[in-house]
N, C-alpha and C positions, 0 to 999 in steps of 0.2 A: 408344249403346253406349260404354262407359269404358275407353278402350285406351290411355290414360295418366293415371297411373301403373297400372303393372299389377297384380292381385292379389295374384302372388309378392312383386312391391318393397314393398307395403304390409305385407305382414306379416313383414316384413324389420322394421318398426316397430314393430306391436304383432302379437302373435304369436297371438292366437286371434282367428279370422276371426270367431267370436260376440261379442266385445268390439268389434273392430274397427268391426262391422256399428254398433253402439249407441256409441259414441264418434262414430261420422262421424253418425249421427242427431241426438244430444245437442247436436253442434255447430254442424250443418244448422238446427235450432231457435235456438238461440242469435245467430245470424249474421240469422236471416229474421224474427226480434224487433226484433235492431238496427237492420235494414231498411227496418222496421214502424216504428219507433220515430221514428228519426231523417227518413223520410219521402224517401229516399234509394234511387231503386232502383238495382241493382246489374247489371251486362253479367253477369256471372257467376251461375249456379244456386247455392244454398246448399249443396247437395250437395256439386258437384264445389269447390266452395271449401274444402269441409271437406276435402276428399278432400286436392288438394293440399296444404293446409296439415300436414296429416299427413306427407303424400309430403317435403314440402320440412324437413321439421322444426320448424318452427315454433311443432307443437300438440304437445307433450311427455306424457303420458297416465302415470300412477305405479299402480299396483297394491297396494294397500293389501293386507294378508293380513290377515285376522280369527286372534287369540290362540286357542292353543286350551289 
């Protein structure tokens, strides 16, 4: 169970828990690549990596709006 950073402080960062959810995925992949990649395992879940790095600011996430 994930009781830090808590779901409130998260979306204190990015503000719709349906992004959120698919940013911490997107990055979860990207991290368990580099993982993969570099042949390097990590003490840390790909998950909660994302997670914090979110939490701590780190992973800065822009929202682009389609022209209408």
């Amino acid at each position: 169970m994930l009781l830090y950073p808590s779901m409130p402080d998260l979306l204190k960062k990015i503000h719709n828990r349906y992004m959120l959810v698919n940013v911490v995925a997107s990055r979860a992949r990207q991290i368990s690549d580099r993982n993969e990649a570099n042949e390097t395992p990590s003490d840390e879940k790909p998950v909660s990596e994302a997670v914090r790095e979110i939490a701590d600011g780190s992973l800065q996430v822009t929202v682009i709006q389609p022209d209408d």
